[in-house]
N, C-alpha and C positions, 0 to 999 in steps of 0.2 A: 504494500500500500504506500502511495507517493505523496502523502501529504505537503502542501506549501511551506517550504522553509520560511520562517520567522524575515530572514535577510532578504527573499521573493517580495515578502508583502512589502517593504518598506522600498524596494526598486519598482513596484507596484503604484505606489503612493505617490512616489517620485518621480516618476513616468508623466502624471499633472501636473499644471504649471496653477491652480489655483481650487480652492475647496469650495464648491456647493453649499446652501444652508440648510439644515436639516430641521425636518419638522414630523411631532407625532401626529399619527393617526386616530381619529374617535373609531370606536368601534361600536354601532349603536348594535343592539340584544335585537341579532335576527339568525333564524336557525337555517346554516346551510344544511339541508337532506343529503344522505348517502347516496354521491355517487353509482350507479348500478353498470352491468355488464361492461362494455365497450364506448358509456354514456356519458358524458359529464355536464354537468349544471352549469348555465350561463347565465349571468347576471351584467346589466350595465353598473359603470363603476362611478356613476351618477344617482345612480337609484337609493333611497332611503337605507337600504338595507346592506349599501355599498361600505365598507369602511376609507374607500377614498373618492365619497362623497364629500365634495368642500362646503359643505352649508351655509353657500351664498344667496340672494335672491334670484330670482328667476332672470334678471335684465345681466345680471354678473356670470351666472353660469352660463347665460346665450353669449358676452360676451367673451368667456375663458373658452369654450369651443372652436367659434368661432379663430381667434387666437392660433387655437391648437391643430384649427384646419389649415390655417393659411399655412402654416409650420408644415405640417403635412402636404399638400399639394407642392409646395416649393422643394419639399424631398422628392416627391413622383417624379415633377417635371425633371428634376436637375440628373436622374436617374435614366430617366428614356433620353434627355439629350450628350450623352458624354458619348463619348465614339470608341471606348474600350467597350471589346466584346468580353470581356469579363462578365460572369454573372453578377445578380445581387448575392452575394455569398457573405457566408457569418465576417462579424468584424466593419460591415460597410453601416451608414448610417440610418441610425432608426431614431426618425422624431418623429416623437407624440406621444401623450401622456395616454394610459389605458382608454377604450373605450368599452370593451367589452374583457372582463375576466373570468377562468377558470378554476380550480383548486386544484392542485399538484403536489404531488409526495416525492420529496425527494430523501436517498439516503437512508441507511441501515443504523438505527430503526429510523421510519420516517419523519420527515419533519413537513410540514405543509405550506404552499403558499399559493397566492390568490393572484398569475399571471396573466399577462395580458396576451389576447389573440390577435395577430397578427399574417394575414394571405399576403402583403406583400415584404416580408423578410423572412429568411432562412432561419434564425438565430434561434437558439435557445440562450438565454443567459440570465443569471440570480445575482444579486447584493450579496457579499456573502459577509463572515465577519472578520471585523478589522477595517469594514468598509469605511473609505473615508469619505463624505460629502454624501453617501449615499440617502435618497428621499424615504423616509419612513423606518421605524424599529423594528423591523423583521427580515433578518438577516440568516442566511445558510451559514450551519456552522460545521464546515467541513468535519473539521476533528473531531467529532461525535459521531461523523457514519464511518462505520467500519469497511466499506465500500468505496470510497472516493478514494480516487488517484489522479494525480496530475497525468496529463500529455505530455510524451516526450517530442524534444525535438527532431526532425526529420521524419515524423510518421505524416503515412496522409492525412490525418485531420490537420495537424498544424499547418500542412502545405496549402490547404482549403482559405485559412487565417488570410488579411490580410495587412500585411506587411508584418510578421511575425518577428517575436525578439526571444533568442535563445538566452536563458540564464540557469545556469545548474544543470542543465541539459531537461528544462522542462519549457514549455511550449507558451510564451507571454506574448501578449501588444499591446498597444498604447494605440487609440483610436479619438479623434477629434473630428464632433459633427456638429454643424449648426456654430451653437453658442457654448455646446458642454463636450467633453472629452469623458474617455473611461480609460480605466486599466486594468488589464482583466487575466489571466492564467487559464489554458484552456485546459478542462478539467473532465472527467466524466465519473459518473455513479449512476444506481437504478434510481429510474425515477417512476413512479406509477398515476397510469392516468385511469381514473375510475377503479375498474379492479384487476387492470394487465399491468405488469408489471414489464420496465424494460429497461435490464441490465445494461452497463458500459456506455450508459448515454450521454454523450460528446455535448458540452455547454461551457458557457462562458461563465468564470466567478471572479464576480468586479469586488476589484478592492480600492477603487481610485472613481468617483464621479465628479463632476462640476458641471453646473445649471442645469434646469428644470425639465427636461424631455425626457428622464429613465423612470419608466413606471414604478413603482417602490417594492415591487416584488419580483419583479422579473415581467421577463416575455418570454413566449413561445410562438416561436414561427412556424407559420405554414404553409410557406413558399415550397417551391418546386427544387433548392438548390441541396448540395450534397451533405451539407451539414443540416439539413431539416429533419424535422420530426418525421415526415414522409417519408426520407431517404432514411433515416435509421431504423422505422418502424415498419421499412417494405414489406419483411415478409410474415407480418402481424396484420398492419391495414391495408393490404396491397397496391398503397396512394391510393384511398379513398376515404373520404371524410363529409360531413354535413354538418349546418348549422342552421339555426334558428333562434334569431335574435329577437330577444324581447325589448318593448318601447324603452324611452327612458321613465318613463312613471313607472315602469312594471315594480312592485314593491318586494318582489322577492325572488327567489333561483328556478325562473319559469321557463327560460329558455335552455340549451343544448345546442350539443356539438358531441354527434355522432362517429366513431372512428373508426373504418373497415367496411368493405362491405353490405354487412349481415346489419338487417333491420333497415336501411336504406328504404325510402319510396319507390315503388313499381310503378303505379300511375303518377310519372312526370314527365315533363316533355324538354328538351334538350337543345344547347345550342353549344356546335362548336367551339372547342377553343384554339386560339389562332399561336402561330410559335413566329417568338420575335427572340433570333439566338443570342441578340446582343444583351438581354433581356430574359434571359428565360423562367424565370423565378416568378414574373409576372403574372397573371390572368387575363389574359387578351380576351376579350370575344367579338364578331361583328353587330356593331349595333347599328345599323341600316336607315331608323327613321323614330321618330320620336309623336306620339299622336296627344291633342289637348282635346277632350272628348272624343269626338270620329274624325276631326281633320285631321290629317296629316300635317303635319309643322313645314313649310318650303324651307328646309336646312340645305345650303350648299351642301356638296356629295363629300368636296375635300374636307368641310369641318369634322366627319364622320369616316374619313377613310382608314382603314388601317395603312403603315407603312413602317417595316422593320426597321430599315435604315434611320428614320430619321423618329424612331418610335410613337409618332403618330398612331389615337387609336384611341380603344375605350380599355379600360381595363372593371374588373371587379374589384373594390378593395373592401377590405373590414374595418380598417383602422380609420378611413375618414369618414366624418359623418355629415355632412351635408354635399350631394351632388353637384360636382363643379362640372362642366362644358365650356369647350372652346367660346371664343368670344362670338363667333357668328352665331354658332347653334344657342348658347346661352340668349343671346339677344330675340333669337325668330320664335322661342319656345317662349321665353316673359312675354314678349308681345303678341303673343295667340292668346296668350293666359288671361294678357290684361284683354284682351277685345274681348275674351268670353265672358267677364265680368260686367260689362256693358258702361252703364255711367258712375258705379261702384266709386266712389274717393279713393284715391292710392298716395298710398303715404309710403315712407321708409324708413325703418329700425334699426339702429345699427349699422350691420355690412348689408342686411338685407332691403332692395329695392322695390319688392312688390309685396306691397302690407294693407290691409282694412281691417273697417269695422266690425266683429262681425254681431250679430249670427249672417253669414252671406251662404248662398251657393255654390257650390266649386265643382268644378268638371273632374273628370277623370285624368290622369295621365298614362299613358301608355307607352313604354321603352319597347319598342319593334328590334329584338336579334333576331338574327337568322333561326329560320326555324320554332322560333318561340318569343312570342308576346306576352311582357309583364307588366297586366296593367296593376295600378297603385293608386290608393283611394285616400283622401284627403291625411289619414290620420299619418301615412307615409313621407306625405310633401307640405304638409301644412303645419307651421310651427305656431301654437297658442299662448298667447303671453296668461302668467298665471296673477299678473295684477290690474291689466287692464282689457278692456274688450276691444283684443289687437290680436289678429293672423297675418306669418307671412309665408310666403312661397318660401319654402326652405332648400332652394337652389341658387347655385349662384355662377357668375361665369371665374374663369382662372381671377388669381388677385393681380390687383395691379405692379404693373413692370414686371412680369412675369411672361413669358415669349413659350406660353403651353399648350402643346401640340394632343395633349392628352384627357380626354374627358374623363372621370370616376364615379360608377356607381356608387355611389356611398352607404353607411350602415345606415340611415334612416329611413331610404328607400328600401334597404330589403329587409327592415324589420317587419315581424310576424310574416318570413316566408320561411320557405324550407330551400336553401341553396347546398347544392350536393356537386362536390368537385370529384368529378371520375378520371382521373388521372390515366391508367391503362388505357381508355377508348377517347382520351383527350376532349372531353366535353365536361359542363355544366350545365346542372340540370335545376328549376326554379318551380314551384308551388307555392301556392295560396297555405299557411299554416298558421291558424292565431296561437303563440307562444306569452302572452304578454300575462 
């Protein structure tokens, strides 16, 4: 067993050029249920019964979102436009604070924590202890499991790493994204999700954070790359997983994230997924046309086209939560929205530009992919203010000075469906399912 030398952690710590502020978490008395089979509980990490619920008011939590979108879309885009074909592989950068988390045992005996999902990063990686600047008190304490060992240098998971640093002959980096940096030891032990348990599993254990983007427990990725939960759990899930996201009101662990397989929906209907190599960790799909009740929205073809090269396209993600679209399609999709409204007042909130009074009427929207139309009813794209009698379209186009070739479904929109990534037959597949 390769536990982190004492002298690791402190070239660990060292590796940052400045410490993050750290802050506890409330933990309001809410009972997460026993994970079952292959299943685990989802919860938004906003919800009442979240412990990294910020218990702000409703105009402060729309604006910390918000925030944490813009944060987000500015990593999508800066990802499809680099011209190394490299994957997104462990070690690249991951901003945003959790949207949706799981419960995870890591370690002999286990110890638990409450990670964030994430479809467009590889990564698994925990806070562990000794953590410096790390967000929140729940920390992996390796020396306790009798299963954790460091990564030596020169195996393939370290060569996965990027820009790896050899110390003692175990497998370290030092990674700077955004505004915050980490330093991390690549490390593996069993970790069990629901009730499979799965030995030797390769993750990052940060002992170095600074600024606000590392969720406080970790994350677990579940992208397409070699260090993913997917690639180390092939021949358990056989790349295949589902999820169903509950609102953000949902008040308790209503949602899942299905793993394998077995228990999957039969009646769904399926759209391709597109392969962009520069990129591959992605979630491409073709999304073809966008409808505001039964019109068809007149979107030029290129704001919507897929293109590898220049990563143009739509993708699926979990981790952002309000639907951004190029600036054309953004623009043709508001302005069908607002004509259907008719002489409705439109005000704006915030980042958001198309807002009323309500009680109003609101049409339908319908995301046209190949193959499969998902339409989404008010409670998907309409965001309710909880102090005043204010809705708004909870879309928006890329942020400003941002050059994005990329649109993203976001989690708002596919909350209460059932989205099921079939990896082997390269499609995803989408349902109607109230999880909330």
């Amino acid at each position: 067993m390769k536990h982190l030398p004492f002298s690791l952690i402190l070239l660990l710590q060292l590796l940052s050029l400045t410490q993050a502020h750290t802050h506890t978490d409330n933990h309001p008395k809410c009972t997460l249920p026993e994970d079952r089979g292959s299943t685990l509980q989802v919860i938004h990490a906003y919800s009442s019964c979240s412990p990294f619920n910020p218990k702000a008011s409703w105009e402060e939590t729309v604006a910390q979102m918000l925030a944490q979108d813009r944060a987000r879309v500015l990593y999508l885009s800066s990802l499809v436009a680099r011209k190394s074909v490299a994957p997104v592989a462990w070690g690249r950068r991951v901003i945003q604070s959790p949207s949706y988390i799981v419960r995870v045992k890591v370690g002999t005996p286990p110890q638990s924590f409450l990670m964030a999902l994430d479809t467009s990063n590889d990564a698994a990686w925990l806070p562990c202890n000794g953590c410096l600047g790390c967000p929140g008190s729940t920390l992996f304490a390796s020396e306790k499991s009798s299963s954790f060992e460091g990564v030596g240098c020169g195996t393939p998971q370290c060569n996965q790493v990027t820009n790896p640093i050899c110390f003692q002959n175990l497998c370290t980096y030092n990674q700077t994204y955004g505004s915050s940096t980490i330093a991390a030891a690549l490390s593996q032990d069993t970790i069990v999700l629901a009730q499979d348990p799965i030995p030797n599993f390769v993750f990052g254990c940060i002992q170095k954070a600074t600024g606000s983007s590392v969720p406080p427990q970790g994350l677990l990725g579940l992208g397409r790359g070699p260090l993913s939960l997917l690639a180390q759990s092939q021949s358990l899930y056989q790349s295949t997983f589902s999820y169903c996201l509950p609102s953000f009101s949902s008040t308790n662990f209503t949602g899942s994230l299905r793993l394998g397989p077995v228990a999957q929906p039969k009646r769904i209907h399926f759209t391709p997924l597109l392969k962009n190599p520069r990129r591959p960790s992605l979630y491409y799909v073709n999304l073809i046309g966008i409808k505001v009740g039964r019109k068809t929205v007149d979107i030029p073809p290129s704001a919507l086209a897929f293109d590898a090269t220049t990563g143009a396209g739509t993708i699926i993600d979990s981790g952002t939560v309000y639907t951004r679209l190029v600036q054309p399609a953004y623009t043709a999709v508001r302005d069908e929205f607002r004509r259907r409204m008719g002489s409705a007042n439109v005000t704006s909130l915030g980042g958001f530009d198309t807002c009323y009074t309500v009680p109003i009427t609101i049409p339908t929207i319908t995301f046209m992919f190949q193959d499969l139309n998902m339409t989404v009813t008010q409670d998907n794209f309409l965001l309710r203010s909880a102090s005043t009698p204010t809705a708004c379209l909870a879309m928006a186009a890329a942020p400003d000075n941002v050059n994005s070739v990329l649109n993203v479904i976001a989690n708002m929109q596919q909350q209460n469906h059932r989205v099921l990534f079939d990896i082997p037959n390269s499609r995803i597949g989408i349902s109607r399912e109230p999880c909330s």
